[in-house]
C-alpha positions in Angstrom: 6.1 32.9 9.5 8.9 31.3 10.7 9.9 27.6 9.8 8.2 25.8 12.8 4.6 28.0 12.3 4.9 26.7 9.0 5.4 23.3 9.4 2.7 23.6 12.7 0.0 25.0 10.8 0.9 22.2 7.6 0.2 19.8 10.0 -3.3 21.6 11.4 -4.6 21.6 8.0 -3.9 18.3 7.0 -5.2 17.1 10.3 -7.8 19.2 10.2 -9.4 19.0 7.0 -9.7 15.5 5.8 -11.2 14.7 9.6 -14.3 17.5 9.2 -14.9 16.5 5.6 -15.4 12.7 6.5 -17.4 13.8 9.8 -19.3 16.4 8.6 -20.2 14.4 5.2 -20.6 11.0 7.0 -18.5 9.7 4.1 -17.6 6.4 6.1 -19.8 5.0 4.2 -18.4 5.2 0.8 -15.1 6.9 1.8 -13.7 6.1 5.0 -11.3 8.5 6.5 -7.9 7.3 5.2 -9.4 7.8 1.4 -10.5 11.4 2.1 -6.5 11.5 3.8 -5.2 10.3 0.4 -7.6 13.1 -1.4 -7.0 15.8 0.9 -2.6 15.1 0.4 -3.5 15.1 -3.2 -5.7 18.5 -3.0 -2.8 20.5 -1.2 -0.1 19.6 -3.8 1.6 21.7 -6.2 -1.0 20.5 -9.0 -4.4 21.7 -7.4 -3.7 24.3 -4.0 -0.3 25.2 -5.8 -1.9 26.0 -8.7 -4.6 27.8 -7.5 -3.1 29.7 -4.7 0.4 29.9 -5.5 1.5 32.5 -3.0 0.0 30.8 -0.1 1.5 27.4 -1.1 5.0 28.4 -1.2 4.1 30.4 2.2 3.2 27.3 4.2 4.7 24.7 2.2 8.8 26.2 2.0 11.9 23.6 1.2 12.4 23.8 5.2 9.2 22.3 5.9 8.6 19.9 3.2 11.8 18.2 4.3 10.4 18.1 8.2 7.3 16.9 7.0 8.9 14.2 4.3 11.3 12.9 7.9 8.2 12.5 9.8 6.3 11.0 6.7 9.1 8.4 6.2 9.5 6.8 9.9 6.2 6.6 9.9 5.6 4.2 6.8 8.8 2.6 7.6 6.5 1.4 10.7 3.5 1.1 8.6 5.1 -1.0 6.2 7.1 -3.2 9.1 3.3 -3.7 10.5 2.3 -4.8 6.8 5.2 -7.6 7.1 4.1 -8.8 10.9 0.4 -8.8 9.9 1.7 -12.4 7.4 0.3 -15.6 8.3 2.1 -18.2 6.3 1.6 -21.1 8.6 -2.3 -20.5 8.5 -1.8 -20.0 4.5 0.5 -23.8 4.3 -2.2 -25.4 6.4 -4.7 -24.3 3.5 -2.4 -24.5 0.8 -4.1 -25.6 -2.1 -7.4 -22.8 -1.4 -4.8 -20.4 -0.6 -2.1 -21.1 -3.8 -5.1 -20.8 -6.4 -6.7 -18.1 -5.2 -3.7 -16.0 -4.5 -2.3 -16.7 -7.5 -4.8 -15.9 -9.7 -5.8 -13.1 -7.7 -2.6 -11.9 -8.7 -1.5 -12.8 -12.1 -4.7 -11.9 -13.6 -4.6 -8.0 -12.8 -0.8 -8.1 -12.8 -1.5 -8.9 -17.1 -4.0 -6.7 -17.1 -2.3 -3.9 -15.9 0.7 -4.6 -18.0 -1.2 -4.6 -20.7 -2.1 -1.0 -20.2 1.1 0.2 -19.5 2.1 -1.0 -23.2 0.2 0.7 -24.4 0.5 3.9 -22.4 4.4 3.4 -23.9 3.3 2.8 -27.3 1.3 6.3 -26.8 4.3 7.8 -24.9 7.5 7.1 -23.7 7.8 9.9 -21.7 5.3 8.3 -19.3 8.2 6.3 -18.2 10.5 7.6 -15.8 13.8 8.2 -16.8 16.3 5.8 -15.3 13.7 3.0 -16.5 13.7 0.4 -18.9 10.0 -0.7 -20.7 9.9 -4.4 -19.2 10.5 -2.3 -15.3 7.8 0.5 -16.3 5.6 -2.1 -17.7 6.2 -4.8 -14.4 5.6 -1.4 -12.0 1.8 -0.5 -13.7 1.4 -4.6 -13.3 2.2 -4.8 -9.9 0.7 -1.7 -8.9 -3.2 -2.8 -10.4 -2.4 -6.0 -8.7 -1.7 -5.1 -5.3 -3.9 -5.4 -2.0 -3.3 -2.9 0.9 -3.4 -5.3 3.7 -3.9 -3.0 6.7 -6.6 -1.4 5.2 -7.9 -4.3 4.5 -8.3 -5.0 7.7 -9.0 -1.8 8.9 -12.0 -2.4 6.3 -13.0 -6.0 7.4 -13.5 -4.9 11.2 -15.6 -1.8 9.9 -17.7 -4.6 8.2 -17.8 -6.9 11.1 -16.0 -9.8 9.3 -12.5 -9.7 9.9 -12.7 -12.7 12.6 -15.6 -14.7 10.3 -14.1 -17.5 8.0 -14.5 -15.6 5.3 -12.5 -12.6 7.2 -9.6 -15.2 7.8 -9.3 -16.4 4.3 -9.0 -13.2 2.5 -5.9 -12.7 5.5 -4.2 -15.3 3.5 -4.9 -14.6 0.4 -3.7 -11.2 0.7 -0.9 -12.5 2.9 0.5 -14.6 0.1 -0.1 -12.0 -2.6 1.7 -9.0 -0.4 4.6 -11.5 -0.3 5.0 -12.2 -4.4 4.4 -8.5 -4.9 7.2 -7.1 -2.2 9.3 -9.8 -4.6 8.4 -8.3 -7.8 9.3 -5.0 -6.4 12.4 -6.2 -5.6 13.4 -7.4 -9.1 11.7 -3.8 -10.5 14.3 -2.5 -8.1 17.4 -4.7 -9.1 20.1 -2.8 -10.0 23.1 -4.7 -12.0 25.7 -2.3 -10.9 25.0 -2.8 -7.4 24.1 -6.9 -7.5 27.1 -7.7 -5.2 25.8 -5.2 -2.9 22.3 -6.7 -3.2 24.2 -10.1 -2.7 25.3 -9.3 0.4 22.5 -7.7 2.5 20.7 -11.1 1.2 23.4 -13.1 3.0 23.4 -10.7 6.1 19.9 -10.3 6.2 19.9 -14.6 6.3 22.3 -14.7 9.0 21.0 -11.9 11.0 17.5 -13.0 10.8 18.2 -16.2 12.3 20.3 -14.5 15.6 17.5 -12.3 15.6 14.8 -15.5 15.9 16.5 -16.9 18.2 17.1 -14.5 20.5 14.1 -12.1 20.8 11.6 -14.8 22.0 14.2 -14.8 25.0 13.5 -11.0 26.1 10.7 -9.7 28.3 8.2 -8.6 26.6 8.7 -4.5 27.0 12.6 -5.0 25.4 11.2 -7.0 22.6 9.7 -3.8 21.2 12.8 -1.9 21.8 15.1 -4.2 20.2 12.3 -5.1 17.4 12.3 -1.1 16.3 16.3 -1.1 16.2 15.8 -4.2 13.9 13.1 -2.5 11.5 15.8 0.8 11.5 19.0 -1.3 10.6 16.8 -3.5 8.4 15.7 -0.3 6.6 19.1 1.0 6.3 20.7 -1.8 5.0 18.3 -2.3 1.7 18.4 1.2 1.3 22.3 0.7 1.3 21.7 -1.9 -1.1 19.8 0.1 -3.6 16.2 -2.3 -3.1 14.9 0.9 -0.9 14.3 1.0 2.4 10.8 -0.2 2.5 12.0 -3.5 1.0 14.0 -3.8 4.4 11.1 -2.7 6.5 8.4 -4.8 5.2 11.4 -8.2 5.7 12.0 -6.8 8.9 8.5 -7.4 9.5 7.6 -10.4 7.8 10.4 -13.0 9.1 8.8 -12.2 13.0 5.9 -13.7 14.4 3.4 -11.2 15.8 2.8 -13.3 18.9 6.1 -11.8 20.4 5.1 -8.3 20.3 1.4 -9.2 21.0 -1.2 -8.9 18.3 -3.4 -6.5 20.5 -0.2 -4.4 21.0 0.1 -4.4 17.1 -3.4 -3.5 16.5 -3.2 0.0 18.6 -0.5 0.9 17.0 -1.3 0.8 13.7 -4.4 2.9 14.5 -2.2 5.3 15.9 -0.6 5.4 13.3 -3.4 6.1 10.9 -4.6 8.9 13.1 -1.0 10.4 13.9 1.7 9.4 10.7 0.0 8.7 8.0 -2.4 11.7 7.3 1.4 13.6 7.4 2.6 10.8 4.5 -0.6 11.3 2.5 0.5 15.2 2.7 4.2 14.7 1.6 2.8 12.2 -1.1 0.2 15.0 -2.6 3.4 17.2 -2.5 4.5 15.3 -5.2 1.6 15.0 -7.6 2.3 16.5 -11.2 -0.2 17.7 -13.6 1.6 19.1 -16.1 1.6 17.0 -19.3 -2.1 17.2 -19.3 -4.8 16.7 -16.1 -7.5 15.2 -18.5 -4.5 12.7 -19.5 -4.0 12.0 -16.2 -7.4 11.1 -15.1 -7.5 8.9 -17.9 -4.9 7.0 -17.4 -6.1 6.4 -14.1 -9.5 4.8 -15.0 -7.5 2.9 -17.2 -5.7 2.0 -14.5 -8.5 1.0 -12.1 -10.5 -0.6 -14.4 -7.3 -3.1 -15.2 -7.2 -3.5 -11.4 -10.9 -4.0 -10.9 -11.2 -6.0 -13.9 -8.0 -8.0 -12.7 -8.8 -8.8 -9.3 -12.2 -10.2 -9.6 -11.9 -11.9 -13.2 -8.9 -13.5 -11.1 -10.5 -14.5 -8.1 -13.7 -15.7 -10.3 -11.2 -18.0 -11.8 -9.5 -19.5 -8.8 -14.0 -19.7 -7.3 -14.8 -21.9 -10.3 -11.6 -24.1 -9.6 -12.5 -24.5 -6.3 -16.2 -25.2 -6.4 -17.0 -21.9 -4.0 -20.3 -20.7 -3.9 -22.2 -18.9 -5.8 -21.2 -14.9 -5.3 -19.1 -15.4 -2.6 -15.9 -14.7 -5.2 -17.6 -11.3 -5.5 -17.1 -10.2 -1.9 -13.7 -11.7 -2.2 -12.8 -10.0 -5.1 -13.9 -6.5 -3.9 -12.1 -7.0 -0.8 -8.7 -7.8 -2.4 -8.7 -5.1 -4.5 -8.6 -2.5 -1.7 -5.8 -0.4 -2.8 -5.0 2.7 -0.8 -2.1 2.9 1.5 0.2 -0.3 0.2 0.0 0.8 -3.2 0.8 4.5 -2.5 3.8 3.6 -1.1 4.8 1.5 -4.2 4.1 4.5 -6.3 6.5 6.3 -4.4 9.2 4.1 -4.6 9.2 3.6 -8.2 9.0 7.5 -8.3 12.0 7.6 -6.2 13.8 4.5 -8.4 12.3 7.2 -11.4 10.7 3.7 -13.1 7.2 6.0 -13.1 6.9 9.7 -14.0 5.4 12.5 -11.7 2.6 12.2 -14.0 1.8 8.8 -13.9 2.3 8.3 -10.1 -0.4 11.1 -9.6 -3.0 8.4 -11.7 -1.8 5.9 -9.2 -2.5 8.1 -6.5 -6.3 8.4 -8.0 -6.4 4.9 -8.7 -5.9 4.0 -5.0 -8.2 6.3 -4.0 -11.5 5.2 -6.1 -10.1 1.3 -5.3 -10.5 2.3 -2.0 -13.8 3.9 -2.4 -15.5 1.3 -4.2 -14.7 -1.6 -1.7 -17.2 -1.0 1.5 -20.4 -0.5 -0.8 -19.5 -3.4 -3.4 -18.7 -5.7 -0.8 -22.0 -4.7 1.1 -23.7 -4.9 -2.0 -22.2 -8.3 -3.1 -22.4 -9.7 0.6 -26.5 -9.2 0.5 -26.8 -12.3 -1.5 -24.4 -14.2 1.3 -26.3 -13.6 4.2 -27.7 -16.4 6.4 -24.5 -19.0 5.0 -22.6 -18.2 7.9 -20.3 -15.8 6.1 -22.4 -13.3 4.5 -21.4 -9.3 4.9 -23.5 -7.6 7.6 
């Protein structure tokens, strides 16, 4: 086949295949469509299809093609991520400050200890777990972070499929997660500082300050159509610039995002195109991401480590939102729903694994666990929360 077959038929399967699984399974249930995505990327990487059909996996999946695919992969979380950043609501969040502060910070500190804790002792076990241009306190920070995170898109994606996104509850757990997206982008950031490249770093911070405010003050001012034209040149050069800097590219996108107000683009606007992009981009970045996946110092080692993993971020998330419910006199159960929506993984925390593996804080081996970890996160949210939500019902923001 020639390079473009290739690539075309790539992109059938991976289309393809995760749709008729979650149609013909009726998994939404327990694993909506972008989970059996993540699976399926997983499935046709090296350490599963590769291993098992060898020939036809370097047929379909040559260096030509995996680059194409990794091009189309990467714009399309760049706008993922930029989305992630625009879907912040910090002036609801101040308004409630002192429901939002505890609970967000508890939510999480709690599973950002608890995951640290387990990769101690995955170091104390074995170093080569790390990646290789690491050091302990970064490896140790990256597991935190990553058992601590909350995939914001999904989690709305997740909250509409549950009819509660607009509810009170819906709107709190925005803010919440809002907040914690914020301190985690930050901890990524210091993961990612690099000391011979600080006066680099130093200066996209001072661009980025100077150009954000032109940018402010000026976009409102457009029609509406060049807004989005002049927005996406500002996500690109955003992107670029961090990259330049050595904090990654997704740093950029996601600040790109965050210092605009959604009202300027429209939020309906914003909500059809992230759908778009879940049905067209991101199946092809859950396929360039299974690429990737390593199972060679061990695949029982690998599962293990990632129900230690999710566990720690299970574990985490509610024990920290429990905390921040007793503080704040909630009632009873309702930290339970909470919980089990903030600890929706998936997508956000994908892409984290693959910027530590790109910064080479994580090993191949250890980002395929966080891939698996994401997953069952995801998994577990719709019937817990159902579950939990029973006992909510008729108090105005019980689960449906």
């Amino acid at each position: 086949m020639t390079t473009t077959e290739s690539l075309l038929l790539a992109l059938a399967i991976v289309l393809a295949v995760p749709y008729l699984i979650w149609r013909l399974g009726q998994t939404e249930r327990w694993a909506p469509l972008v989970v059996i995505q993540i699976l399926t990327g997983i499935a046709l990487g090296p350490g599963l299809l590769g291993a098992l059909f060898p020939q036809a996996y370097q047929a379909i999946f040559t260096t030509e093609v995996i680059l194409m695919l990794g091009g189309i992969a990467t714009w399309g979380v760049i706008l993922f991520v930029w989305l992630a950043g625009l879907e912040l609501d910090l002036p609801q969040a101040w308004v409630n400050r002192r429901d939002s502060l505890v609970t967000a910070g508890f939510a999480l500190l709690v599973p950002i200890i608890c995951g640290g804790l387990v990769g101690i002792l995955l170091l104390m076990h074995n170093a080569d777990w790390m990646g290789p241009a690491a050091q302990p306190w970064q490896f140790v920070a990256g597991i935190g972070m990553a058992c601590s995170v909350t995939a914001l898109p999904i989690l709305i994606l997740l909250m509409e499929k549950l009819d509660i996104l607009r509810r009170p509850l819906g709107q709190r757990v925005l803010r919440y997660a809002s907040l914690d997206d914020i301190a985690i982008w930050g901890v990524l950031a210091l993961i990612l500082v690099d000391y011979e490249r600080m006066g680099k770093q130093a200066t996209f911070i001072i661009g980025f300050v100077v150009a954000t405010w032109v940018m402010r003050r000026s976009l409102p001012r457009l029609p509406t159509a060049d807004r989005w034209f002049v927005a996406l040149v500002w996500l690109a050069l955003c992107a670029l610039a961090a990259d330049w800097a050595g904090l990654h590219y997704m740093v950029g996108a996601f600040l790109a995002g965050a210092v605009m107000e959604s009202k300027w683009l429209g939020q309906e606007q914003l909500d059809r195109l992230r759908h778009i992009l879940l049905l067209i981009m991101m199946p092809v970045f859950f396929l360039s991401t299974g690429l990737r996946t390593e199972w060679e110092m061990g695949g029982i080692a690998v599962l293990v480590i990632a129900a230690a993993l999710l566990a720690a971020a299970v574990i985490g998330k509610l024990g920290g939102v429990a905390i921040a419910g007793k503080l704040l006199d909630w009632p009873p159960g309702q930290a339970r729903v909470v919980g089990w929506l903030l600890q929706t993984k998936a997508l956000i925390m994908i892409i984290f694994a693959n910027i530590l593996l790109d910064r080479q804080v994580i090993s191949a081996e250890i980002f395929t666990s966080l891939l698996l970890m994401a997953a069952a996160s995801t998994m577990l949210t719709i019937p817990m929360v159902v579950k939990s939500g029973k006992r909510e019902k008729g108090k105005g923001e019980g689960v449906a």
